[in-house]
C-alpha positions in Angstrom: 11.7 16.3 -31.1 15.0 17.1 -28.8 16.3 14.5 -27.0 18.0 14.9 -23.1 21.3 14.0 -22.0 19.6 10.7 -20.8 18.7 9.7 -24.2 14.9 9.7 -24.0 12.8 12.4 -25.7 11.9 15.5 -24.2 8.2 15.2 -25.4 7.9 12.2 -23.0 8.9 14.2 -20.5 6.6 17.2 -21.7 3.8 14.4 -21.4 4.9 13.8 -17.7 4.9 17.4 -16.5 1.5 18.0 -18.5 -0.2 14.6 -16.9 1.7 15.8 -13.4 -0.4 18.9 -13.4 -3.9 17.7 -14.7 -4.2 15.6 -11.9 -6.4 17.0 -8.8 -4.4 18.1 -5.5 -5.4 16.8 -2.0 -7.4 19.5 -0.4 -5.5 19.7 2.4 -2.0 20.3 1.7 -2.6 21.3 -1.8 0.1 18.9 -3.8 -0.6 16.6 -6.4 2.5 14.4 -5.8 2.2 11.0 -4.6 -1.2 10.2 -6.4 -1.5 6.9 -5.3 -2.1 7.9 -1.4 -4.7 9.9 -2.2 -8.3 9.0 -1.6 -11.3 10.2 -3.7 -14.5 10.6 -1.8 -16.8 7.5 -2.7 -20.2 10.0 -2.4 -19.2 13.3 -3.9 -16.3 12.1 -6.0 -14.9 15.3 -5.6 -12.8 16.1 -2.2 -9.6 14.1 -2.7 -7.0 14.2 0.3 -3.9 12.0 0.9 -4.0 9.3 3.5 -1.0 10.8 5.6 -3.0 14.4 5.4 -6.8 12.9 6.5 -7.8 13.5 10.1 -7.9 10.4 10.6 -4.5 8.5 9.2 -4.7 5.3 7.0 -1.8 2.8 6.1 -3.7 2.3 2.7 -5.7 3.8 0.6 -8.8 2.3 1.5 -12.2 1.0 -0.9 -14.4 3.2 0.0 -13.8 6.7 1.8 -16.1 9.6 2.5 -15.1 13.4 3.2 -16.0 14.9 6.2 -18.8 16.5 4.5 -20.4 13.6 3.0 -20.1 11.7 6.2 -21.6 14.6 8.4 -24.5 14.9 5.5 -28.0 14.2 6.3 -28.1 11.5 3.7 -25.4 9.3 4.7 -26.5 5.4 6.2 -24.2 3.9 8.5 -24.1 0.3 8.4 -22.9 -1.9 11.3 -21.9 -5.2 9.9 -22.0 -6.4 13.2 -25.7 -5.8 14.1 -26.5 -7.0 10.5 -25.0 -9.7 10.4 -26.7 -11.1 14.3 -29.9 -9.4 12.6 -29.6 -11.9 9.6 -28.7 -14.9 12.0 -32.0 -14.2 14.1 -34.4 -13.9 11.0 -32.7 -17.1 9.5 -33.3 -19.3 12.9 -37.2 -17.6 13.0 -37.7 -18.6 9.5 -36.6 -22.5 10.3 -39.1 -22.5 12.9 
């Protein structure tokens, strides 16, 4: 094990680089740096793009994300929360009557 002029072993660094490179790029721009602003489709689990690369920019990463693909697809439900939730408030005053 060789050590660097900082005093920490090399095969920590080694460790870095090989972890660096394992991880998947953002299919836009292609890098793998800053891993924490990427987002990882929530259907497909496989397109991953950073948040300042998306069409459509985020401050955060957020919960749940899908790629354009997935949210063009056929089998994608959108909910509106706001039409659910004055859907749920209707059936709960019917039911009281």
């Amino acid at each position: 094990m060789e050590y660097n002029r900082s005093g920490s072993s090399s095969s920590t660094t080694e460790e870095s680089v090989t972890n660096y490179k394992e991880k998947k790029p953002c299919q836009i721009c292609g890098s793998n740096a800053f891993d924490d602003f990427i987002m990882t489709c929530f259907k497909c689990r496989v397109t991953r793009e950073h948040i300042y690369c998306a069409k459509v920019l985020f401050k955060v990463v957020p919960d749940m994300w899908l790629c354009e693909e997935c949210r063009t697809s056929r089998d994608v439900i959108f909910i509106n929360h706001d039409e659910a939730s004055a859907s749920n408030q209707q059936s709960d005053s019917e039911s009281a009557k």
